[in-house]
C-alpha positions in Angstrom: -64.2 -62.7 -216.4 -66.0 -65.8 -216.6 -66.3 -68.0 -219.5 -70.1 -67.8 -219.4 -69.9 -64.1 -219.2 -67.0 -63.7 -221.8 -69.3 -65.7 -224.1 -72.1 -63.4 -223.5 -69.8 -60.5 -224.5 -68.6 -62.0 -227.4 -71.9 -62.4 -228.5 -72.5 -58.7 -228.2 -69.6 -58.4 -231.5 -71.5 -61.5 -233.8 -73.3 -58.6 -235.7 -70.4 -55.6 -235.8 -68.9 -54.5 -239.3 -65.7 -54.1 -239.7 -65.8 -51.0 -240.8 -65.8 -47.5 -239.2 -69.2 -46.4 -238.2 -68.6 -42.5 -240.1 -67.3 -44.0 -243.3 -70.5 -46.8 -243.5 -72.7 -44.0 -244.7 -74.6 -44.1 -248.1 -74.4 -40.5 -248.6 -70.6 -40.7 -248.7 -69.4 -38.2 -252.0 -67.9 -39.8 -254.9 -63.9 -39.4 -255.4 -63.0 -37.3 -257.4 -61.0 -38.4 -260.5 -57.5 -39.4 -260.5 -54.6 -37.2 -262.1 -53.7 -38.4 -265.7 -51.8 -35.8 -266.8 -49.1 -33.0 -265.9 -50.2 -29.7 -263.8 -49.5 -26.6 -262.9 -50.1 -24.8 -259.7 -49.6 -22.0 -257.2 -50.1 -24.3 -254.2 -49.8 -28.0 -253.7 -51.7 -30.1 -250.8 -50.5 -33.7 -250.5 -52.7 -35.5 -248.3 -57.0 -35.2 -248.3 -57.3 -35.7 -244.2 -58.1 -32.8 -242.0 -54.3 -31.1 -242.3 -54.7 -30.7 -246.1 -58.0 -30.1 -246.4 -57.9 -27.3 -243.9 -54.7 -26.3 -245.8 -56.3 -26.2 -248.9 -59.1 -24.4 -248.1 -57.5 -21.6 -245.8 -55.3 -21.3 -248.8 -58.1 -20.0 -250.8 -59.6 -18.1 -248.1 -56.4 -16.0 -247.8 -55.9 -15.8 -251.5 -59.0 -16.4 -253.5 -56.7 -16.1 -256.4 -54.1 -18.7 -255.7 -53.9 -21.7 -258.0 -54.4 -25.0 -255.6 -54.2 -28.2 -255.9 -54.7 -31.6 -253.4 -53.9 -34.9 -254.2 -55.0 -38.0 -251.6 -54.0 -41.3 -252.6 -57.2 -42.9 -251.8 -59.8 -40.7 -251.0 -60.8 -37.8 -248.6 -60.9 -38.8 -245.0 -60.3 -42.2 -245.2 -57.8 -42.7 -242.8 -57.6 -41.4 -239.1 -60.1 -38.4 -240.2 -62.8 -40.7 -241.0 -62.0 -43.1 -238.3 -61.8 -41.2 -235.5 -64.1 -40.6 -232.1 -64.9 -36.9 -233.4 -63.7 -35.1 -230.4 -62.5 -31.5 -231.7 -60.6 -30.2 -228.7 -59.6 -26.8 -228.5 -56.1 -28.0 -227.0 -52.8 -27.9 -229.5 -50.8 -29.4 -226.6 -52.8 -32.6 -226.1 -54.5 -31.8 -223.1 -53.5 -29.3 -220.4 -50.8 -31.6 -218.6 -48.5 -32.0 -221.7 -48.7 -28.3 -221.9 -47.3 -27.1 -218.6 -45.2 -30.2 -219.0 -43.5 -28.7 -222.5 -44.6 -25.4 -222.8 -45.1 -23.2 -219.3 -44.1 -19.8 -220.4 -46.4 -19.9 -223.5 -49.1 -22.3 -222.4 -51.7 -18.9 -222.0 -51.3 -18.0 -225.6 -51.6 -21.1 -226.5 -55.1 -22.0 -224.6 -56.0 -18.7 -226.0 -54.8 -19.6 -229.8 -56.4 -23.3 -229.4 -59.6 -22.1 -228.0 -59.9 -19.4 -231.2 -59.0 -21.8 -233.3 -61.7 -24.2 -232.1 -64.4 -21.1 -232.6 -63.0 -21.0 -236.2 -64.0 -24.6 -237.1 -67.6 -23.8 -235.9 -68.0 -20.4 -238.0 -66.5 -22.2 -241.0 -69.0 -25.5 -240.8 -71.6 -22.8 -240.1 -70.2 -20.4 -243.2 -70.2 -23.7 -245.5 -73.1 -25.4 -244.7 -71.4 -29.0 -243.6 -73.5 -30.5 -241.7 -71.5 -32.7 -239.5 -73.6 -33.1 -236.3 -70.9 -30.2 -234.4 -71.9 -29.6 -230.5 -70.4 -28.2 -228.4 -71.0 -30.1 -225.5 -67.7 -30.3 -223.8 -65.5 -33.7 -222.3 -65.4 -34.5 -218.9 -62.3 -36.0 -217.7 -63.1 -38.8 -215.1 -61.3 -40.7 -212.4 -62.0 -44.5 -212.2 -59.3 -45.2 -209.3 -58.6 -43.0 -206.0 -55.3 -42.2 -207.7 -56.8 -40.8 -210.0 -59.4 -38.5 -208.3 -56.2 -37.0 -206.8 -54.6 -36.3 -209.7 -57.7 -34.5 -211.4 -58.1 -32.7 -208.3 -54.5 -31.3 -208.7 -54.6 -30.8 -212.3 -57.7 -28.4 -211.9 -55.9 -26.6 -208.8 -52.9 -26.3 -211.4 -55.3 -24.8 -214.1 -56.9 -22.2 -211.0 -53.4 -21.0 -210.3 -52.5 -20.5 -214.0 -55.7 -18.7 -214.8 -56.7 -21.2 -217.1 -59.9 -22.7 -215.4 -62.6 -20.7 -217.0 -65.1 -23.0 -218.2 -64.5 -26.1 -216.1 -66.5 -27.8 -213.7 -65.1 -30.0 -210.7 -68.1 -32.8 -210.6 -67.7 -35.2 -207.4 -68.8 -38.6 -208.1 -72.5 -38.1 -207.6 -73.0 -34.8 -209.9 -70.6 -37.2 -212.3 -73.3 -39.9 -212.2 -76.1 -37.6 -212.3 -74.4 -36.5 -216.2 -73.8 -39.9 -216.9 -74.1 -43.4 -214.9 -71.7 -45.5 -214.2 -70.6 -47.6 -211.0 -67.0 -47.0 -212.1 -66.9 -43.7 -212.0 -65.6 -41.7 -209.0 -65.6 -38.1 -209.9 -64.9 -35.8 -213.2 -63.3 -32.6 -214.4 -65.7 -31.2 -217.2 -64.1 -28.9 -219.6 -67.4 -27.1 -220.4 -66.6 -25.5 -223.3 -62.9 -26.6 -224.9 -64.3 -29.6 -226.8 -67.0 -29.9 -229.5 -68.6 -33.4 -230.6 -69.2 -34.2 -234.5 -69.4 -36.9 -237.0 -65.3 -37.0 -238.3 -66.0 -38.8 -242.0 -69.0 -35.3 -242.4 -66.7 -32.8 -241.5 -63.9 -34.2 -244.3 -66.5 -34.4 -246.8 -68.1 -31.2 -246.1 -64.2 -29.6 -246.4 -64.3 -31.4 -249.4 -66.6 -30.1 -251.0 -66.3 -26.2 -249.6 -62.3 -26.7 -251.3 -64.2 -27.8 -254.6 -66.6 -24.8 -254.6 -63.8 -22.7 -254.1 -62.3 -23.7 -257.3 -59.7 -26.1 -255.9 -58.9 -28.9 -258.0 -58.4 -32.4 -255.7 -57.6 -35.6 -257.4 -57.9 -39.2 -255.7 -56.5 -42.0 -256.0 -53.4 -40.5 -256.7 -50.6 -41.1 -254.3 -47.2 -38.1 -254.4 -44.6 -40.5 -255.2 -41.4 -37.9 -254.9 -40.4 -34.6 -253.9 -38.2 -33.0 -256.1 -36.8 -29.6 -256.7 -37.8 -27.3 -260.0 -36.0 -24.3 -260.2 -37.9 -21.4 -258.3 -40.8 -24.6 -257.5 -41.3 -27.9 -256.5 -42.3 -31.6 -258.5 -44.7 -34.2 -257.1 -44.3 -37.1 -259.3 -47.6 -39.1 -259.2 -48.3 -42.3 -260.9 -50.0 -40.9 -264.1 -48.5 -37.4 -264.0 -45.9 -34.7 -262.7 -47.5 -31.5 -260.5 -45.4 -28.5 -261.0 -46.1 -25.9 -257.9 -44.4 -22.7 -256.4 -45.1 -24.6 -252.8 -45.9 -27.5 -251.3 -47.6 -28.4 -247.9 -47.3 -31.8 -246.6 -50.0 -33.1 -244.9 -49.4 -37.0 -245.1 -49.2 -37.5 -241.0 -48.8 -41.0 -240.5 -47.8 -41.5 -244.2 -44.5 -41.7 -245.0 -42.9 -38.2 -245.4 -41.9 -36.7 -249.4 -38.9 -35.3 -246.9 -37.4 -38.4 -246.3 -35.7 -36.4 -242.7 -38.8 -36.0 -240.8 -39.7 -40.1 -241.1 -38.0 -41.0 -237.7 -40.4 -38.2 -235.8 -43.4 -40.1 -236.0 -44.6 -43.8 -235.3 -48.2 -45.5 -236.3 -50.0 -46.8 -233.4 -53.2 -48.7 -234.3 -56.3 -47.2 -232.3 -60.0 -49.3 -232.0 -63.5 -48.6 -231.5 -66.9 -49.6 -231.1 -69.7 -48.7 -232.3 -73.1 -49.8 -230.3 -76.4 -50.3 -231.7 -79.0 -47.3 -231.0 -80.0 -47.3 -227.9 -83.6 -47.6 -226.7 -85.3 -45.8 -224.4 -85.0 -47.7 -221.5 -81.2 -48.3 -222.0 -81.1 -44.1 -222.7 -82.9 -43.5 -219.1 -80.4 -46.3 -217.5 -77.4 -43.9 -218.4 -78.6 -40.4 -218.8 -76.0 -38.3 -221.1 -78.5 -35.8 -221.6 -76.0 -33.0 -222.2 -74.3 -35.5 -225.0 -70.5 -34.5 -223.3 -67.5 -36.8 -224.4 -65.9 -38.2 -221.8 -62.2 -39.6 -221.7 -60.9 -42.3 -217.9 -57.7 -40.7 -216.8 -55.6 -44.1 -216.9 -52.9 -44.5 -218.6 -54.2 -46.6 -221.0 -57.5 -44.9 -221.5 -60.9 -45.3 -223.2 -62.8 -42.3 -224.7 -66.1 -42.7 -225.5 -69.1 -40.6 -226.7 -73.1 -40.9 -227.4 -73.6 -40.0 -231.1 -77.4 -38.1 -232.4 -79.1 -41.5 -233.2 -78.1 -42.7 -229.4 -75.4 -45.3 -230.3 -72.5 -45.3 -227.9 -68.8 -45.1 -229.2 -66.4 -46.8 -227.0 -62.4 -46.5 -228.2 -59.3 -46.9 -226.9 -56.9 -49.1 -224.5 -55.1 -50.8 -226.8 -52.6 -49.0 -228.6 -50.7 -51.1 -230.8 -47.1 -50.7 -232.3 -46.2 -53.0 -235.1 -42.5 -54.2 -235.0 -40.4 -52.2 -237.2 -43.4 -49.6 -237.4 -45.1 -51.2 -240.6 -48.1 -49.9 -241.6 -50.7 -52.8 -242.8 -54.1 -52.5 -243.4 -54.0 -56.2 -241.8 -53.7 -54.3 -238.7 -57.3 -52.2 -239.4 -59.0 -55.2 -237.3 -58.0 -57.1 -234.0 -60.6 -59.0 -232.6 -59.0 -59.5 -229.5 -58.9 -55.8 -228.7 -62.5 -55.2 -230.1 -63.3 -58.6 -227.2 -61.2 -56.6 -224.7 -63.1 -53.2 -225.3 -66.4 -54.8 -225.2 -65.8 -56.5 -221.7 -64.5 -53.2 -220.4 -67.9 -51.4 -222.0 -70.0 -53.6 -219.9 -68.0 -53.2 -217.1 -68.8 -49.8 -216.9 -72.4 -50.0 -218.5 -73.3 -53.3 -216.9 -76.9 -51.8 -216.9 -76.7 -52.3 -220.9 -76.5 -55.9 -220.7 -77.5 -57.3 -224.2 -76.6 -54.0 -226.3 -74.9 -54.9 -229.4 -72.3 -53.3 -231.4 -72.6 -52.7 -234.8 -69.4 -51.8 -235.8 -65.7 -52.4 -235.2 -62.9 -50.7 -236.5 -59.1 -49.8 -235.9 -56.4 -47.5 -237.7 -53.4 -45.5 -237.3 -52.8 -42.3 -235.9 -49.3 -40.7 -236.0 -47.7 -40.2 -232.8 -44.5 -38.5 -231.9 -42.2 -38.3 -228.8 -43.8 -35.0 -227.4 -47.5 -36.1 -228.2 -48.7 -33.1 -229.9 -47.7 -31.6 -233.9 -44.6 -30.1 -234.9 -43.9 -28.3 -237.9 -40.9 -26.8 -240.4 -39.8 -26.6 -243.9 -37.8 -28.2 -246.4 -36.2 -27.2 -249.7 -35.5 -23.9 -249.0 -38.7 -22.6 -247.4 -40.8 -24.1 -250.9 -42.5 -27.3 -248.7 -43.4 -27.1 -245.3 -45.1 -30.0 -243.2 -47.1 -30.7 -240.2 -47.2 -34.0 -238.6 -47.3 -36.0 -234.8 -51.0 -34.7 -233.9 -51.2 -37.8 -231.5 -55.1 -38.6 -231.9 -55.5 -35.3 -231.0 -55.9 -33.6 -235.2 -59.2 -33.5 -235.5 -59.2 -29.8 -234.4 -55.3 -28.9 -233.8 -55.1 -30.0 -237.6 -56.6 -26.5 -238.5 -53.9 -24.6 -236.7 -51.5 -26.8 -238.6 -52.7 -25.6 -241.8 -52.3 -22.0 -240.6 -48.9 -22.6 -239.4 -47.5 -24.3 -242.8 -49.3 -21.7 -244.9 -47.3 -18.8 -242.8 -44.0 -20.6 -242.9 -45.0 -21.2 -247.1 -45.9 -17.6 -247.3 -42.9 -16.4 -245.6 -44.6 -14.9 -242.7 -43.5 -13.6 -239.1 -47.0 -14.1 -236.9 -47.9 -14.6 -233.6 -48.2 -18.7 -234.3 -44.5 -18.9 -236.1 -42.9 -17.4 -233.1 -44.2 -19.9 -230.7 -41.4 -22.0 -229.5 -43.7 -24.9 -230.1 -43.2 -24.0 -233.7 -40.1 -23.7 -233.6 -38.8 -26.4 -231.7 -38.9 -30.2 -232.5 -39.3 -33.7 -230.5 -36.3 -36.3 -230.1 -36.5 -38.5 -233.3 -37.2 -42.5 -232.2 -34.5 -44.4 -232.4 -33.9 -47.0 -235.2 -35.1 -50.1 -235.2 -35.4 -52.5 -233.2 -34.9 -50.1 -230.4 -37.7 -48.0 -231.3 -39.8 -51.2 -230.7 -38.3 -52.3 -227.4 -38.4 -48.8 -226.0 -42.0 -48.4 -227.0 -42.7 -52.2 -225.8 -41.1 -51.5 -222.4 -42.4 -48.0 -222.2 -46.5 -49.6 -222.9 -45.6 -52.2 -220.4 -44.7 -50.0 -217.6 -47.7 -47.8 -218.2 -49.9 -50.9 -217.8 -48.0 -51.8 -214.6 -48.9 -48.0 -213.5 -52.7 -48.5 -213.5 -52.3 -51.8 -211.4 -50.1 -50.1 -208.7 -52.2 -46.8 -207.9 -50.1 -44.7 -211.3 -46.8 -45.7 -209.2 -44.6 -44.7 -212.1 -41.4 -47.3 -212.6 -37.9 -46.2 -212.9 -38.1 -46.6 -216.7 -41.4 -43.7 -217.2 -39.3 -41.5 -214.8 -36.4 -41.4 -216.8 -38.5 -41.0 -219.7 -40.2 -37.7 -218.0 -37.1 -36.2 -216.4 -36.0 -36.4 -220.5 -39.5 -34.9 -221.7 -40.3 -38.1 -223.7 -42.5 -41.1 -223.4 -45.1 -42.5 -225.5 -48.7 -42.0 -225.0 -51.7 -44.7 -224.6 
């Protein structure tokens, strides 16, 4: 890009917060109190994202009568829940590929699970009232490069065979631009109904509060230091007191693990958005998005991007960044050269919005884990269970998460603990500094794949002939 131009879209960032666009809201709850003394309880949550909130609160919901308890070290939603582009996909495989990559025999109960579970989240912000802006509008998948056009094609050819494309919509490149407008666009795959929009840092808040109204008791700011077993239970120690519980359920994600075995499954990868101002009505007409789907490119290293109810534009993604050694840093929460990189490419595909201005920039971490979608199991004799490795993909696969911890907790054999995605786990990283390089070289190849028509390298081949490889 030119420097003239390259001024004129840093310009478009002089004005953007660096803070997420959800979490900048004055009607954000108060925290709750910290823990400053020792407790008792049936159930304990550690971790106030979506996977322990949902834990929490489908606890209760089972049991009205258990005793639970969450503790957040900061506050609810925060991190990645609050952060997030609020796409709640049905999928628990992240995305239809990795399923009939990983799972074939079971992928059909698990479209079927993911898609009930998706119509659970909308009963239960309908049953309690949050008001999170939830549509269900869909995401359309679109192809950017002829490569790419090919490989949607196949991929809804696959789903036809398999039974699985009810609800999706093939859209050539002028039915794409007719739903939204861009020159870059070449033709789309709309999953009609597998995907609902909503505002991320309202649905944690309004979990929040539906776990407080049924009687459980959440304390912030107060981070589970240790794991310990208790005779028949389990100890938390937190800084200003000890919990005492029959079970615990680990919902820390990115965090590092109270079961100090499951740390070398995951990796943080720092994710970024923008936020745009609203848009007028001129710049609405210019792009259409009446039907308000989300829409995700189908490169490698991808951008997803949504319109929001007060007409700004959310445009995340590309950059995925992996800090050496896999430290977590909140200096890492900002990069101005990605949020400079993410802006040009906005433009480049909404050059008709020349002038817009974003009003907010933001990054943060997401857990990731060699087979891109959640695992699960338990520690200490059945008394803790986790979930962890959602891949960007939690905002609704976090709900089945809860279910599956709370069964393995409760000692139950269901339909969701028999899955061999249950009970199954990926290939641990290796340790550092191989983890880095491998992930380094692995990033780098992917980037070389978009430049050469998705001509995958010798090094992502090996990767997929072992089932591993790390995702954009």
């Amino acid at each position: 890009m030119a420097p003239v131009a390259m001024r004129s879209v840093a310009k478009s960032l002089s004005e953007a917060k660096p803070v997420s666009y959800w979490l900048d809201d004055p009607g954000k709850p108060a925290a709750q109190p910290a823990l400053t003394t020792d407790e008792r309880c049936d159930l304990l949550v550690v971790g106030g994202g979506y996977s322990g909130l949902w834990t929490a609160l489908l606890a209760k919901e089972r049991d009205p009568g258990r005793d639970v308890v969450l503790i957040e070290s900061k506050e609810a939603g925060w991190a990645a829940s609050g952060r997030n582009g609020g796409f709640c996909a049905a999928s628990l495989t992240h995305g239809l590929s990795n399923g009939i990559a990983r799972w074939p025999r079971e992928l059909a109960v698990l479209e079927e699970m993911g898609a009930r579970n998706l119509d659970a989240i909308e009963e239960a912000v309908a049953r309690y009232g949050i008001d999170c802006d939830f549509e269900r509008t869909g995401e359309i998948d679109v192809a950017t490069e002829p490569h790419q056009v090919e490989e949607l094609r196949e991929l809804h050819e696959q789903a036809r065979r398999l039974g699985l494309a009810d609800g999706s919509q093939w859209l050539e490149r002028d039915a794409l631009r007719a739903e939204v407008d861009s020159p870059t666009f070449l033709a789309g795959l709309w999953d009609r109904e597998g995907v609902a929009m909503l505002n991320p840092a309202k649905l944690a808040w309004g979990l929040k509060r539906a776990c407080l109204d049924l009687g459980v008791r959440i304390y912030e700011n107060t981070r589970g230091l240790k794991l310990a077993p208790a005779g028949a239970g389990m100890t938390v120690q937190t800084p200003y007191g000890t919990i005492l519980a029959r079970r615990v359920a680990l919902g820390t994600n990115i965090f590092p693990s109270l079961v100090r075995r499951i740390r070398p499954f995951t990796v943080p990868v720092y994710d970024y958005a923008l936020m745009t101002e609203p848009l007028n009505g001129e710049q609405l007409a210019a792009v259409g998005w009446k039907n308000r789907q989300g829409l995700g490119d189908s490169a490698n290293q991808f951008h997803y991007f949504r319109i929001t109810p007060d007409h700004r534009i959310l445009w995340g993604g590309y950059d995925a960044i992996y800090p050496y050694r896999g430290k977590l840093d909140s200096e890492y929460d900002h990069r101005p050269e990605t949020y400079l990189k993410l802006a040009e490419h906005f433009f480049t595909a909404f050059p008709q919005l020349e002038g817009v201005k974003f009003s907010h920039a933001w990054g943060g971490a997401i857990d990731t884990c060699s087979r891109f979608s959640a695992f699960f199991g338990t520690a200490h004799a059945g008394k803790a269970a986790y979930a962890a490795g959602y891949t960007g993909l939690g905002v609704g696969a976090t709900r089945f998460g809860a279910e599956v911890m709370l069964d393995l907790l409760d000692g139950l054999d269901t339909e969701r603990t028999r899955l061999e995605m249950v009970r199954s786990k990926p290939m641990p990283f290796p340790p550092e500094p191989f983890a880095w390089t491998g992930i380094t070289l692995t990033k780098w190849s992917l980037a070389r794949a978009d430049r050469r028509g998705g001509q995958r390298n010798l090094w992502l081949r090996t990767l997929d002939r072992l089932g591993l490889g790390f995702d954009s």
